[in-house]
C-alpha positions as CSV (number, residue, x, y, z in Angstrom):
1,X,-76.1,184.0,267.6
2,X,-73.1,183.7,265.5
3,X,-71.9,187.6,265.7
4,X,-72.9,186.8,269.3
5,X,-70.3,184.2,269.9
6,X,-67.6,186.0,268.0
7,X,-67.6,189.5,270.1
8,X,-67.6,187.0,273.0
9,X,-64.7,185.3,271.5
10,X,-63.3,189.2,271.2
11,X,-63.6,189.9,274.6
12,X,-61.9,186.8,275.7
13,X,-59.2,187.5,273.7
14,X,-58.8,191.1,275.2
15,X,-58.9,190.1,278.4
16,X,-56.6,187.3,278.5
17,X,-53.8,189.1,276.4
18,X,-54.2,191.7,279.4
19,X,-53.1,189.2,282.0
20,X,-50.2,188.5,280.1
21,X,-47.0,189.7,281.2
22,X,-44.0,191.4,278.6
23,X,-40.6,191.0,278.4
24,X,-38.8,194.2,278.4
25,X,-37.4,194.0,275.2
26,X,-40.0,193.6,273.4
27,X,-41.8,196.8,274.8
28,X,-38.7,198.8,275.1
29,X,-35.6,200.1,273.2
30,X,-32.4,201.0,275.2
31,X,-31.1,204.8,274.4
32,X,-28.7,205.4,272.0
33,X,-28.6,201.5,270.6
34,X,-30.2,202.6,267.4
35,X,-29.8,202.2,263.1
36,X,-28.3,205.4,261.1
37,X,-29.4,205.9,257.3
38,X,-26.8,205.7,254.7
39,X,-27.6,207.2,251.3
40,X,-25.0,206.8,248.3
41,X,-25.3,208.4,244.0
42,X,-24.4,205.6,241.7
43,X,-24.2,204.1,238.2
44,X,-26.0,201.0,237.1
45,X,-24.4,199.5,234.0
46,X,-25.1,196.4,231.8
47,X,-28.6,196.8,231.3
48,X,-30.0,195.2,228.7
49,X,-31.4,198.5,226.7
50,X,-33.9,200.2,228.9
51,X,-31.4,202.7,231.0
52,X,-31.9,206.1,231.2
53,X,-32.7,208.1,228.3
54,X,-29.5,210.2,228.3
55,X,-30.8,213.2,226.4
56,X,-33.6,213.8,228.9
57,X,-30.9,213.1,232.0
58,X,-27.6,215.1,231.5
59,X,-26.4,213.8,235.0
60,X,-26.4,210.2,233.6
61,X,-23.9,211.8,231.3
62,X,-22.0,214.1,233.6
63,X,-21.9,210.7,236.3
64,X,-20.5,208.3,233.2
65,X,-17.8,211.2,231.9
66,X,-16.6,211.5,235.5
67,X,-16.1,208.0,235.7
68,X,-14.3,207.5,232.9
69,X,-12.0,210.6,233.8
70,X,-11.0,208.8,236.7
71,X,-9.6,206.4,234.6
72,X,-7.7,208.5,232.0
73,X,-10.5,208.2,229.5
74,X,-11.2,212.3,227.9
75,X,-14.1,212.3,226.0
76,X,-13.5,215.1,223.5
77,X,-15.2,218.5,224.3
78,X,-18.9,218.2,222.5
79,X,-19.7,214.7,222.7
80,X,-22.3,213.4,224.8
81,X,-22.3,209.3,224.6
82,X,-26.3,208.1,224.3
83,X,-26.0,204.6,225.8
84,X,-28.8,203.0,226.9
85,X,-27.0,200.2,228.9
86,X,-26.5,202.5,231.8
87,X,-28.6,204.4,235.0
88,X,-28.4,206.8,237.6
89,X,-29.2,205.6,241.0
90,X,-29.9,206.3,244.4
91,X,-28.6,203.7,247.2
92,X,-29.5,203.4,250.8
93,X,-28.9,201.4,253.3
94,X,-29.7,201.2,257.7
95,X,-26.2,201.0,259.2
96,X,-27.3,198.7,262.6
97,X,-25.6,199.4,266.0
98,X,-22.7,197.8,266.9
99,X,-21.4,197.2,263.2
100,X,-18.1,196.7,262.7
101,X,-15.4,197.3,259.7
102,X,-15.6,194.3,257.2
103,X,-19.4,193.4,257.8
104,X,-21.9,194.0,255.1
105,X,-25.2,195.0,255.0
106,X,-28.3,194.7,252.5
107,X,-28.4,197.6,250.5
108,X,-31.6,198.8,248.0
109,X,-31.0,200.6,244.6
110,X,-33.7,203.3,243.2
111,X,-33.5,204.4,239.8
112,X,-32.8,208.2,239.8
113,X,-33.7,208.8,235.8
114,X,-36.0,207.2,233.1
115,X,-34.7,204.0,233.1
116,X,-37.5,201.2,232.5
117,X,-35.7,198.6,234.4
118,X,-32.4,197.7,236.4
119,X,-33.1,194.1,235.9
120,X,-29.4,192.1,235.2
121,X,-27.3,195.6,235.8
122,X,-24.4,195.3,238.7
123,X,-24.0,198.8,240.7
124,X,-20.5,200.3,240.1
125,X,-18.5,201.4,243.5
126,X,-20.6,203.8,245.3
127,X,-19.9,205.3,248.6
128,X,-22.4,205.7,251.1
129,X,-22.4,208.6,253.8
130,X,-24.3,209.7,256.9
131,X,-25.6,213.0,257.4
132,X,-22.2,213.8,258.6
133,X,-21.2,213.2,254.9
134,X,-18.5,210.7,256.3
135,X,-18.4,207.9,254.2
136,X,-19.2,204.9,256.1
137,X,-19.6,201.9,253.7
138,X,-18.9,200.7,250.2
139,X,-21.4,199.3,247.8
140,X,-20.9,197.1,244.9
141,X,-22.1,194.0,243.3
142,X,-25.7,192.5,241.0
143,X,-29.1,194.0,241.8
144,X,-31.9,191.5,242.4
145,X,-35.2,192.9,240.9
146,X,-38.3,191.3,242.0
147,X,-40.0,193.9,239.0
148,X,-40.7,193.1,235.9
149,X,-41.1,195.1,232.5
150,X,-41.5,194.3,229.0
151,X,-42.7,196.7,225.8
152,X,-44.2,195.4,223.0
153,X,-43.2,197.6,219.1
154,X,-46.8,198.7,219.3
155,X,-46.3,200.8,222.4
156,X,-48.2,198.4,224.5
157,X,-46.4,196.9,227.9
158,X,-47.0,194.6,230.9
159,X,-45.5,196.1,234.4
160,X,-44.9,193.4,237.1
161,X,-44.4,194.8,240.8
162,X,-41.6,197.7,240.2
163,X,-38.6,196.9,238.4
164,X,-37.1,200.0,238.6
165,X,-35.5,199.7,242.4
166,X,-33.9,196.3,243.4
167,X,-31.7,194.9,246.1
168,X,-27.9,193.5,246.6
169,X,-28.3,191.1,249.6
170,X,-24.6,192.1,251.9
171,X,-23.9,194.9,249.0
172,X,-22.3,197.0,251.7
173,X,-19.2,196.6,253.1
174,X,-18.8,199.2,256.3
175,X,-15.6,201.3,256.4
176,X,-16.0,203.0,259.4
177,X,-17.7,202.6,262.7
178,X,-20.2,204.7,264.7
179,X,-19.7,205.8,268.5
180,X,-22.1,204.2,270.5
181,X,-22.9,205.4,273.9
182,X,-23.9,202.3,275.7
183,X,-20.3,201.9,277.2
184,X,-20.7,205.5,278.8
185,X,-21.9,206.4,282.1
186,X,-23.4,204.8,285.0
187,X,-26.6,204.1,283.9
188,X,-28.8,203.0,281.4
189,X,-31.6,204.5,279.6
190,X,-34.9,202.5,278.6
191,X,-37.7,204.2,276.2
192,X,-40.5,202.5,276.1
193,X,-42.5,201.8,272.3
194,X,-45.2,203.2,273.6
195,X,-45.6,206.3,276.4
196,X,-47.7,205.1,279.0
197,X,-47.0,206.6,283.0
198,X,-48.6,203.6,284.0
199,X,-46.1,201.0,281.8
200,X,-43.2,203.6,282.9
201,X,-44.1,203.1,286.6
202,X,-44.5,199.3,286.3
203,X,-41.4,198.7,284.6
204,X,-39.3,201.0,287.6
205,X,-41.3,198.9,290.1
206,X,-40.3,195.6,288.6
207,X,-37.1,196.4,288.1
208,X,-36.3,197.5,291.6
209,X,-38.0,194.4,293.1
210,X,-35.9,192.1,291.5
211,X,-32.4,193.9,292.0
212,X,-33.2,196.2,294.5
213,X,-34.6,199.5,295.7
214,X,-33.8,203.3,294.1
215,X,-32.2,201.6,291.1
216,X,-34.5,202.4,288.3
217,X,-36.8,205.4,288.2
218,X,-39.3,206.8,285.7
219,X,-38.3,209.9,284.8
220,X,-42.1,210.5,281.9
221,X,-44.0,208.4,280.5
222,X,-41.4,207.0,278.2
223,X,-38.0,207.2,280.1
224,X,-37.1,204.8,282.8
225,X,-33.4,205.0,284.2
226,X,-31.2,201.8,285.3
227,X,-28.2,202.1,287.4
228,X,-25.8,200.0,285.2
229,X,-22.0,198.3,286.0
230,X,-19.5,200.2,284.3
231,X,-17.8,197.6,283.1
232,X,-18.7,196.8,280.0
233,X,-19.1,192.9,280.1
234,X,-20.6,193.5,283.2
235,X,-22.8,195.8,281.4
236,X,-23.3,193.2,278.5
237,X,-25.0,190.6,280.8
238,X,-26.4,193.1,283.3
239,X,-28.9,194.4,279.9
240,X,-29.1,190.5,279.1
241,X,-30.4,189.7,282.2
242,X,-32.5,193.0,282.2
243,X,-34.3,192.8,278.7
244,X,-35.7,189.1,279.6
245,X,-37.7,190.0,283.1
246,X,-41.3,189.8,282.9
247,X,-43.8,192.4,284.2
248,X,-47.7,193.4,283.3
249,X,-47.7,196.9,281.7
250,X,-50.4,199.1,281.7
251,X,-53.5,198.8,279.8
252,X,-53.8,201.0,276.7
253,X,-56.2,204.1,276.6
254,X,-59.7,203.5,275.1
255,X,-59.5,204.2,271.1
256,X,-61.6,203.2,268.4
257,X,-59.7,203.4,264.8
258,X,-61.4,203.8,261.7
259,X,-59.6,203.0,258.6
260,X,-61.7,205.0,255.9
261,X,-60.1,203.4,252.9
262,X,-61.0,200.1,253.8
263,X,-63.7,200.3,255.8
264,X,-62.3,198.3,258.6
265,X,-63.2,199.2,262.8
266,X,-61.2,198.0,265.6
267,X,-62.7,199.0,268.9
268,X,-60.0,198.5,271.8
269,X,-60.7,197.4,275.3
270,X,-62.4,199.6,278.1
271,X,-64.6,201.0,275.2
272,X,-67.8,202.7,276.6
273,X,-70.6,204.1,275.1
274,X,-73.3,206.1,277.6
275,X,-77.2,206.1,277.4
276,X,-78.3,206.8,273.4
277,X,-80.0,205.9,270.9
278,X,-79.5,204.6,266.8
279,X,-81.8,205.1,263.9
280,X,-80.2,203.2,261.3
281,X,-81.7,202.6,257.8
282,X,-80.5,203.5,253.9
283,X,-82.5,205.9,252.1
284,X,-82.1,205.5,247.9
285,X,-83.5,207.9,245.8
286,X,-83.8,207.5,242.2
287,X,-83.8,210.4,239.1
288,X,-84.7,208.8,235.6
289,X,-85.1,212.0,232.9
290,X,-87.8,211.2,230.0
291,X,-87.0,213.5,227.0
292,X,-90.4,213.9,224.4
293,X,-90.3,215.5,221.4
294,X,-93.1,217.8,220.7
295,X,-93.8,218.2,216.8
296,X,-95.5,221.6,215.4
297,X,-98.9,221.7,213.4
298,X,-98.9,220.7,209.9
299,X,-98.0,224.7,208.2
300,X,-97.8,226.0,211.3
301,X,-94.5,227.6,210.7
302,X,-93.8,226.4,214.3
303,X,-90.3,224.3,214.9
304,X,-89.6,220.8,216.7
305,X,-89.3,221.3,220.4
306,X,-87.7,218.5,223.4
307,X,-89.4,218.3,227.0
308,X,-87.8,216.9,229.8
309,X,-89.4,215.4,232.4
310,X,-87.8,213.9,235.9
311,X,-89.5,211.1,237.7
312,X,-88.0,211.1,240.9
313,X,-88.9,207.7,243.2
314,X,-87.8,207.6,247.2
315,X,-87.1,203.8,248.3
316,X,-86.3,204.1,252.4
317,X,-85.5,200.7,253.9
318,X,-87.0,199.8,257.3
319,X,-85.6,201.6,260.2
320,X,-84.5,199.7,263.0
321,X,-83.7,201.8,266.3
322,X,-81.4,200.4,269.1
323,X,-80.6,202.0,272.1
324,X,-77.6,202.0,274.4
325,X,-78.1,202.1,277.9
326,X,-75.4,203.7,280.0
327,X,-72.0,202.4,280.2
328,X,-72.6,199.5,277.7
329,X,-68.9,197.6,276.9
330,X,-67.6,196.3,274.1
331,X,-69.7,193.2,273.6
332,X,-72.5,195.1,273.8
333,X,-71.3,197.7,270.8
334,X,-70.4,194.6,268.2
335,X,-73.8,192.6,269.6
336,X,-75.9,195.7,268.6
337,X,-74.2,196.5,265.3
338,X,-74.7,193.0,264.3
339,X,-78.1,192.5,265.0
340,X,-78.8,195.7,263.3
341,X,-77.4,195.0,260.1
342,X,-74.6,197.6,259.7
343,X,-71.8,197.7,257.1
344,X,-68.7,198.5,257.6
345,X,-69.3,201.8,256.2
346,X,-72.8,202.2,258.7
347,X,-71.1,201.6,261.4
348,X,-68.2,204.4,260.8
349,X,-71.1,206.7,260.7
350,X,-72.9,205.5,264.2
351,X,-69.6,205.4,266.0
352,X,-68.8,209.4,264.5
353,X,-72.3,210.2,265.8
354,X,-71.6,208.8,269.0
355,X,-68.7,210.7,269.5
356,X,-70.1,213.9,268.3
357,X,-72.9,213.9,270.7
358,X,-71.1,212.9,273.2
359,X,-72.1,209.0,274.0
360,X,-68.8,207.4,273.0
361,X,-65.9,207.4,275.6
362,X,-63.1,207.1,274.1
363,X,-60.9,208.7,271.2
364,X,-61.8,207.9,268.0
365,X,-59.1,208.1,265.1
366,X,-59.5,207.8,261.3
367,X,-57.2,207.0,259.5
C-alpha cells in the first residue's frame, strides 16, 4: 500500500508540473548573448615546498628564467635553479556577455606540473586570451584551495578533496570587450534549452497574442524569431518585457533513463508499456571444490596423489510472474515493480526486455 501511495504521489506530481506555465527565460536563451572561455599559462610562487619538481618539468624552469629576464635578471648559461617554492599553471576563466573594461571575474588555477599543492601561493600576472589569441583579461592575486595535502617522512600521506587547482574570487580584471550582436538588426533570436516543435510553436503563438500577429515565428524546433525595436533601450525593455511572459510548453517525449552506475530509474510521463508478461526471480548457484589426498600402499612404490571434487548446489528463489495488459501507464509500471520485489538492478533488466521485445513505448537511455 505504501509503494502504492508513492507512484500515486508520482503521478500527481507529473501532472500538475504539466499544467504549469514557464517563463521564457527560463526555457530559453537569446542568440548571441552568450559566455566565451579564457585560458591563460602562469607561475604560482610562494608555496610552502611542494611546487613542481623542476628537474622532471623543464617548462617550470624555462617559465621562471623568462620571468626574470623580463626584469634584467641573466641567469648564467648552465644553471637551472631547483626551487620548490614555485608551479606551472593553467588559468581559465568564462568571460560573461556584456562585460565591460575594469570588471573582474572569478578565475580557477590548475597545476600544469608535479606540484603537490598550491595551497598559500599568489598567481603572478598572467594574461588570458580567447581563441582569437587576443588578450582579454589580466589575472593576479592569492589562490583559495579548498584541497588539502600533507606527507608524512615515512612516505605515507592524507589527500583532502584536490589541492592541486584553486580559485581567486574577481582574479580577473577584463582589458578588452567582446562584440555582441544584440544591438544589430531588427529582430531577435530565441533558442529554446530544449528542441521541441511543439514548445517552438507555443512560444510564436504566445508571443504574437500578446503583441500582435506575424511578429514571432518558429523557424525548427529550437529557433523562434521576434521582431525587435532598433533602438537599443527600446530593445532593452522590449526583451525585459519579453523574457517574463508566461506560456505552457509542450510536453516532453516519453523516455525512461537508466543510470547503470547507480542503479537509479526515472520513468517520464506518457510512459506505456503494451500487453506482456514478467518472470522475475534470482537464480544462485553455488561451486565449493573438496580437494582429498589419496595415499599409496605401504611398499607400493606408488606416489601421493590430490582429487578434486566440485559440489555444485542450485538455490532458485520463487518466481513471481506479472503481466501487463495493454497500454498500462506509469502507475501501473512502479505498482507492479513494487509488488514484485525488484531491485534497482531487476528492474533495469525488465524495462531492457521490454523494450527489446517490443512492449515498452518509449526511448529508453542508459547512461
Amino acid at each position: 500500500m505504501k509503494y502504492i501511495k508513492i507512484a500515486i504521489l508520482l503521478i500527481l506530481v507529473t501532472f500538475q508540473s504539466a499544467a504549469w506555465a514557464e517563463r521564457i527565460k527560463d526555457i530559453t536563451t537569446i542568440q548571441g548573448v552568450r559566455s566565451n572561455q579564457l585560458v591563460g599559462y602562469g607561475l604560482v610562487v610562494g608555496l610552502d615546498g611542494s611546487g613542481d619538481q623542476t628537474s622532471q618539468t623543464p617548462f617550470t624552469v624555462q617559465s621562471l628564467k623568462s620571468m626574470l629576464l623580463q626584469y634584467g635578471i641573466t641567469l648564467p648559461p648552465g644553471v637551472d635553479p631547483q626551487v620548490k617554492n614555485i608551479a606551472a599553471v593553467t588559468v581559465h576563466a568564462d568571460l560573461p556577455p556584456f562585460a565591460k573594461i575594469g570588471q573582474t571575474i572569478d578565475i580557477t588555477v590548475s597545476s600544469l606540473g608535479n606540484a603537490k599543492s598550491l595551497r598559500g601561493g599568489s598567481l603572478i600576472m598572467t594574461p588570458l586570451k580567447g581563441v582569437d589569441g587576443n588578450i582579454y583579461a589580466i589575472a593576479q592575486g592569492s589562490l583559495v584551495v579548498g584541497g588539502l595535502g600533507v606527507e608524512g617522512a615515512d612516505g605515507s600521506s592524507v589527500t583532502i578533496n584536490i589541492p592541486s587547482v584553486g580559485r581567486i574570487p574577481n582574479g580577473a580584471s577584463i582589458e578588452r570587450e567582446i562584440a555582441n550582436p544584440f544591438a544589430q538588426g531588427n529582430h531577435i533570436v530565441l533558442n529554446l534549452r530544449r528542441p521541441d516543435f511543439t514548445t517552438a510553436k507555443r512560444l510564436a503563438d504566445a508571443i504574437n497574442h500578446i503583441i500582435g500577429p506575424n511578429n514571432a515565428f518558429a523557424k525548427d524546433s529550437v529557433t523562434v524569431s521576434v521582431n525587435a525595436p532598433k533602438d537599443v533601450s527600446q530593445r532593452v525593455s522590449f526583451v525585459s518585457f519579453l523574457e517574463n511572459l508566461e506560456f505552457q510548453p509542450g510536453e516532453a517525449a516519453a523516455k525512461v533513463i537508466i543510470n547503470s552506475r547507480s542503479g537509479t530509474v526515472v520513468i517520464g510521463n506518457h510512459v506505456k508499456v503494451y500487453s506482456a508478461a514478467v518472470s522475475h526471480g534470482n537464480l544462485s548457484v553455488t561451486i565449493t571444490n573438496t580437494v582429498d589426498v589419496v595415499q599409496p600402499e605401504a611398499l607400493s612404490g606408488g606416489t601421493t596423489a590430490e582429487n578434486l571434487q566440485s559440489d555444485i548446489e542450485v538455490t532458485a528463489d520463487d518466481n513471481r510472474m506479472f503481466r501487463f495488459p495493454e497500454g498500462v501507464t506509469l502507475s501501473d509500471i512502479v505498482r507492479a515493480v513494487n509488488q514484485v520485489g525488484a531491485s534497482p538492478g531487476d528492474l533495469v533488466a525488465i524495462l531492457e526486455s521490454l523494450k527489446q521485445v517490443g512492449a515498452l513505448s518509449a526511448e529508453l537511455i542508459v547512461i
